[in-house]
TORMARDO-111371 format. One record per residue: x, y, z negated of N, C-alpha, C, O in turn; residue in one letter. Coordinates in pm, whole numbers, plus 32768, in hexadecimal, padded with zeros to 4 digits. Atoms other than C-alpha are relative to their C-alpha. Example, Ala and Ser with C-alpha at 12.3 -4.5 7.8 and 13.67 -1.06 7.14 Angstrom:
80597F89800084CE7E3E7CF4805A8078800080C280767FBEA 7FAE7F89800685577F967D367FB3806D7FB77FE680DC7FA6S 
This chain:
7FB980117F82473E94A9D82E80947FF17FE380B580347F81X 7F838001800948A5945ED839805180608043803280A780A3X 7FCB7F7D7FF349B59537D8388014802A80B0803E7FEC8111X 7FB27FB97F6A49F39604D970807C80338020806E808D8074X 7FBD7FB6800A4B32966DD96680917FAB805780D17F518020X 7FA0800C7F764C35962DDA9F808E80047FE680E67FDC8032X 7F57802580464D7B963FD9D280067F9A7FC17FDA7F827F50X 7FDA80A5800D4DFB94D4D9F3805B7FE67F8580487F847F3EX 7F838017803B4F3D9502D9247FFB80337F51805E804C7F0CX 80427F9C80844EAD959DD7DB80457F687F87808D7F057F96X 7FB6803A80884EE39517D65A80187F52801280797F257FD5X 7FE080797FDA4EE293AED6C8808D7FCA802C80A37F54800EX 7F87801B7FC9503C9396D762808380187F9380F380047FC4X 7FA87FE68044511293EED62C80087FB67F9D7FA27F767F85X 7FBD805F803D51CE9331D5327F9E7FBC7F757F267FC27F5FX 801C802B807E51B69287D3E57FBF7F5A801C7FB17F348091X 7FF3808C801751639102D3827F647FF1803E7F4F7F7B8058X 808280317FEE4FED9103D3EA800B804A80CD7FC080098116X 7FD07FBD7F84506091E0D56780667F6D8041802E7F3980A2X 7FEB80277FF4516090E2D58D7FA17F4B80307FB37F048093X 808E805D7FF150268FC2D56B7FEB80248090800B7FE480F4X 804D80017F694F8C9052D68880727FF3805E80527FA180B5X 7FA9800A7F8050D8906FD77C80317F7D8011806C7F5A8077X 7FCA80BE7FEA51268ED6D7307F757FC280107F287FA67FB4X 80A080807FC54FEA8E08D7F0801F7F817F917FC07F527F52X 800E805A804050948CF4D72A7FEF80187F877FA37FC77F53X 80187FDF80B050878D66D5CF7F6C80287FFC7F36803B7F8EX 80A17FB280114F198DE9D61B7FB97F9E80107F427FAA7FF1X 8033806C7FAC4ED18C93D6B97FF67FC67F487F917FB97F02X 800A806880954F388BDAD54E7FA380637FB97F3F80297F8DX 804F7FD080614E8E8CD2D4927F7D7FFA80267F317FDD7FC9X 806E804380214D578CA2D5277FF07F78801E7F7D7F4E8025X 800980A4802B4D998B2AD52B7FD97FF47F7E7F6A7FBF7F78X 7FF2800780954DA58B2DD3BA7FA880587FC87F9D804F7F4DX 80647FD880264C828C31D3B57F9F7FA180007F6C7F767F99X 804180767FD64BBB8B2ED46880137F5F7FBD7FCF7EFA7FCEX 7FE9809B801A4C318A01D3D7805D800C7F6480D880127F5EX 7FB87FAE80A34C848A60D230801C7F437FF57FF27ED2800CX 7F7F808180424D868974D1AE801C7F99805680067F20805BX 7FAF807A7F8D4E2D88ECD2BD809680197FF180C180827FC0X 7FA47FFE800B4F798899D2D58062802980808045804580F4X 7FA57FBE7F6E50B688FED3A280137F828059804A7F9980C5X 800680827FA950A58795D43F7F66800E80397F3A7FED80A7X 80B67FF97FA44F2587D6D484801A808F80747FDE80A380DDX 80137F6E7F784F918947D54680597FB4804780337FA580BAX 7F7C80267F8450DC889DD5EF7F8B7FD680687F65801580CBX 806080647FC74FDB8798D6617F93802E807C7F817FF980E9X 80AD7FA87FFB4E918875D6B68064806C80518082803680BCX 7FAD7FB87FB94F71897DD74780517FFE806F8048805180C9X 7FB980477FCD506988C4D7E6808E8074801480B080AF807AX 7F8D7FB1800F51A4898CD76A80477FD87FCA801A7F7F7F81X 7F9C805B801152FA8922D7137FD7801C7F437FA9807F7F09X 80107FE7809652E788DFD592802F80727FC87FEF80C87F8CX 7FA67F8A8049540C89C2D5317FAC80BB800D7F9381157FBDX 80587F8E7FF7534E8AD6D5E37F9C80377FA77F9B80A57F6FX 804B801F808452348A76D5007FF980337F787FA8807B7F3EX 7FEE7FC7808C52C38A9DD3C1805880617FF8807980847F86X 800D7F608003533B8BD1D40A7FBF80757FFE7FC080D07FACX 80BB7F9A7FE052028C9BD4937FBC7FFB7F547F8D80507F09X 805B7FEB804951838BF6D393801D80437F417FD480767EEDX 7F897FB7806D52968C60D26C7FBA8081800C7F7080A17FAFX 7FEF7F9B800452748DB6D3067F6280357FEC7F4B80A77FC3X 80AE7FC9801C50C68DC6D2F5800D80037F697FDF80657F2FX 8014802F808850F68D3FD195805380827FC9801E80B07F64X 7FC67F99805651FD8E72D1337FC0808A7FF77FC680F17FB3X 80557F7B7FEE511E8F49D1B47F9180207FC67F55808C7FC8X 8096801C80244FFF8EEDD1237F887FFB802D7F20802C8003X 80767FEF7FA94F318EA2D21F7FCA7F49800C7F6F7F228056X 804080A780184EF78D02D1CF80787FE27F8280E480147F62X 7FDD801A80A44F4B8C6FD085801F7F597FF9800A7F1A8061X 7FD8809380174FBA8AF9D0037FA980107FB27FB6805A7F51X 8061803880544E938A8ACF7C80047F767F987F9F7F587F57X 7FE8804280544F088987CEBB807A7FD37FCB80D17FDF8021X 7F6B800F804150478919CDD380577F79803B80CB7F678016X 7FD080948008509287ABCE5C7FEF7FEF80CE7FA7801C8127X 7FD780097F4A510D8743CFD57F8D7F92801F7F447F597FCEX 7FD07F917FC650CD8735D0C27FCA80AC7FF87F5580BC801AX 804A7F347FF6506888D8D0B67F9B801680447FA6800D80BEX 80777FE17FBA4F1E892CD10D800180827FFA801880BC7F8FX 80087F747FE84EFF8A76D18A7F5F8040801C7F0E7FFA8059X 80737FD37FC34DBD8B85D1A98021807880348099808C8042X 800B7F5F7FB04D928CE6D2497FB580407FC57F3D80277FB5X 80457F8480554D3C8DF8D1917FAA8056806E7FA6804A80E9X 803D7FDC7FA74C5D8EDAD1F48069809D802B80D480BD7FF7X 7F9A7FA17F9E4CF89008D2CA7F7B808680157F258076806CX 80547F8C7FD04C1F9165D2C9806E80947FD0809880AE7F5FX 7F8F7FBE800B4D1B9290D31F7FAA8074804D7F82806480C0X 80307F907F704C799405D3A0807B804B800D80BD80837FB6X 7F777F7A7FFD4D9394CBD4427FB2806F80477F66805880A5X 802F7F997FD04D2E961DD487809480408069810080128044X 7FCE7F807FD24DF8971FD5707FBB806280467F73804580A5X 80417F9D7FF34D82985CD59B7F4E7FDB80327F20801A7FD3X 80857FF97FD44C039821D6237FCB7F5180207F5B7F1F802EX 801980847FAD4C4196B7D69880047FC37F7A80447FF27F1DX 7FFF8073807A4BEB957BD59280147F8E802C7FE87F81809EX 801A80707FC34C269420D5C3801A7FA97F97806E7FB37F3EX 800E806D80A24BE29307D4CD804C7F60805B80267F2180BEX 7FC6806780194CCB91F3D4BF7FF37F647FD4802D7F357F73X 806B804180804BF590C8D47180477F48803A807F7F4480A7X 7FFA807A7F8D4C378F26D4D97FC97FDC80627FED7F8880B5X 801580257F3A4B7A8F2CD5FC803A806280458007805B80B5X 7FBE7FAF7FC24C5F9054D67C80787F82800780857F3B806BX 7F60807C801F4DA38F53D6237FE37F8B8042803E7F578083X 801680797F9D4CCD8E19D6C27FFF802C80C680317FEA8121X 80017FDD7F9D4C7E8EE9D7F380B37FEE806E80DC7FC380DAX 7F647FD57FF64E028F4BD7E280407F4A803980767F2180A0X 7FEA80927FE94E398DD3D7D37FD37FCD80AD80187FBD8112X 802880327F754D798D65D8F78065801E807D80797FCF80DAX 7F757FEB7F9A4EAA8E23D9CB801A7F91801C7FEE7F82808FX 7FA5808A7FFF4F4E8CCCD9C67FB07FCB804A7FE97FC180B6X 805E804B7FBE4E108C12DA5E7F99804180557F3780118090X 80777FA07F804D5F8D27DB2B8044804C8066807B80A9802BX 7FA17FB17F944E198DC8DC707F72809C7FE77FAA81058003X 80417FAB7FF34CF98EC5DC4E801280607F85801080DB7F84X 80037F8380614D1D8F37DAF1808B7FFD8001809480287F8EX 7F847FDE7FD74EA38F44DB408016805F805A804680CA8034X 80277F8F7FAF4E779000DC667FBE80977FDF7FF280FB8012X 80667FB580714D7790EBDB908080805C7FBD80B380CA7FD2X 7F847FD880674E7D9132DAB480848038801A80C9807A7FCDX 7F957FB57FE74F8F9182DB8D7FC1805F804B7FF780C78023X 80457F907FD54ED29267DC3E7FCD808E7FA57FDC81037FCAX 80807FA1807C4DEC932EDAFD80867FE97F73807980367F13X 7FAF8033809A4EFA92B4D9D37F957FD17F8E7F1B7FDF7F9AX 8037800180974E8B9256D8737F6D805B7FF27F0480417FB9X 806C7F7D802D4DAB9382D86E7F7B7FDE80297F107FC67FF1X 8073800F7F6A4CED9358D9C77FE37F707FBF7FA37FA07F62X 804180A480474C8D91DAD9307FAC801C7F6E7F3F7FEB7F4FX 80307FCD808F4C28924BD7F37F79806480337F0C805A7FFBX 80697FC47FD34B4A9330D8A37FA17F9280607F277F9A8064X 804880427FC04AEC921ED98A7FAA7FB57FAD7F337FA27FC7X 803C803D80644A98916AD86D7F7A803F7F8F7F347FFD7F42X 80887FFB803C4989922AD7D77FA78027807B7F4080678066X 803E7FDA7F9549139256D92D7F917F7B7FF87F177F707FF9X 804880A47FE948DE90C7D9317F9A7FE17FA87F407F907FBCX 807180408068482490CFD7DB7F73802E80497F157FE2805CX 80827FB67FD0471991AAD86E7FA87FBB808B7F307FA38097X 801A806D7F81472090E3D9E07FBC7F897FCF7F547F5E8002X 8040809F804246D38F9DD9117F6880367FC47EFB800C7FEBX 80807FAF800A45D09081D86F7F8B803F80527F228071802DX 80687FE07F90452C90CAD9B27FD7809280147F8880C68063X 801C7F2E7FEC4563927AD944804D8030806B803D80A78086X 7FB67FCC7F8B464C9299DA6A80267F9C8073803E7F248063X 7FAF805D7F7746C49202DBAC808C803F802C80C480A98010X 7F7F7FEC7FAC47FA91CBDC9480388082803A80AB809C805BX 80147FBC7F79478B92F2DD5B8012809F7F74806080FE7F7EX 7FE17F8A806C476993F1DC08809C80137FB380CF80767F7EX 7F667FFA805A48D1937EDB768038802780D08059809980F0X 7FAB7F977F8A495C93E9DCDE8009807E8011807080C18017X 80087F827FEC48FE9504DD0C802D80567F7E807780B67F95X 7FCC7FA68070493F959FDBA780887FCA7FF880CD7FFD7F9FX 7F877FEF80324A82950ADBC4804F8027808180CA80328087X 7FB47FDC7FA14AC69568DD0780707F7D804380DD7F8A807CX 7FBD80717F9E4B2693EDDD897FA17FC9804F7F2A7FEA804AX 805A80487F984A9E9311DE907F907FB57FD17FAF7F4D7F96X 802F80778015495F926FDE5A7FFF7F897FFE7FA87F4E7FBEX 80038087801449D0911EDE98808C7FF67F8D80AD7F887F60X 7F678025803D4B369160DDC47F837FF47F637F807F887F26X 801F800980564A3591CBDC9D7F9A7F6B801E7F907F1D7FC0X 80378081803849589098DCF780557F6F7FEB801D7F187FA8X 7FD0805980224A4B8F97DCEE8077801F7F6D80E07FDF7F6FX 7FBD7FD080764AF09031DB8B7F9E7FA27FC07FB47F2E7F9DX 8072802E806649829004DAD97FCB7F8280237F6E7F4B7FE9X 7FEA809E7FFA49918EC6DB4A803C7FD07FDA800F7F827F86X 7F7C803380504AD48E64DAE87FEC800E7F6880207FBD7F1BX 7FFD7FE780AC4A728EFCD9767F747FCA7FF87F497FC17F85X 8085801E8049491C8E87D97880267F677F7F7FE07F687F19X 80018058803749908D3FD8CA8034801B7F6780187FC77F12X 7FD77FA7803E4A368E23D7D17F9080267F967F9F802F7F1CX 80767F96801548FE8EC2D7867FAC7FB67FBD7F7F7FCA7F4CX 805280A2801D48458D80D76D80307FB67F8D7FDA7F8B7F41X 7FCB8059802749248CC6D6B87FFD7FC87F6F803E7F637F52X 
């Protein structure tokens, strides 16, 4: 069953180069562009994205210092991939794993008013929880009506979440 636990604001919301990932939709957006699509270039995300170049090769500078996508090859233009991303942060009782479909979810902000909404409401945390809610929903071990109530939101707020992440889930 997925976690139960009603504190939105937990280890998810605090710093460092992979924390930062999740609080930029666009940097989460290229990274799983470039999960999805290995060795593409910063003219294939401008493009596919539709973001100013400069922006571009910045995000994408700053994924690459981080080590979270790599230059896959020596000769231009730069083909870029996405590493893989598995992070558990513990605090005190609470866990939450850090994985690329947490960072694509994160992404979707930009193209979903629902998982934006989601998010300013629950933070980082509350999504992350929504999110193993959704694996299980797609799995057919829980419904709309079981993630409400253990989280103490509206049945339709939790059914239009695990909707919003089902593609996530799927993907």
């Amino acid at each position: 069953m997925a976690t139960r636990e009603a504190e939105w604001k937990t280890p998810l919301d605090t710093g460092g180069d992979v924390f930062e990932l999740l609080g930029n939709a666009r940097k989460a957006w290229i990274y799983t562009y470039l999960r999805h699509n290995p060795d593409a270039t910063i003219e294939d995300v401008v493009e596919t994205l539709e973001i100013p170049q400069r922006t571009a090769y910045e995000y994408v500078d700053d994924l690459e210092s981080a080590g979270f996508i790599e230059q896959s090859n020596e000769g231009r233009p730069a083909l870029y991939t996405a590493g893989e991303i598995d992070l558990h942060l513990v605090q005190g009782d609470v866990e939450r794993e850090i994985t690329p479909a947490l960072i694509e979810a994160v992404a979707r902000r930009l193209r979903d008013d629902d998982v934006d909404t989601y998010i300013d409401h629950h933070g980082l945390d509350g999504l992350a929880v929504a999110l193993e809610y959704a694996r299980e929903y797609v799995d057919g071990t829980v419904t709309h009506r079981i993630m409400a109530r253990e989280q103490a939101i509206s049945s339709l707020e939790a059914g239009i979440v695990l909707d919003a992440l089902r593609p996530v889930v799927e993907g």
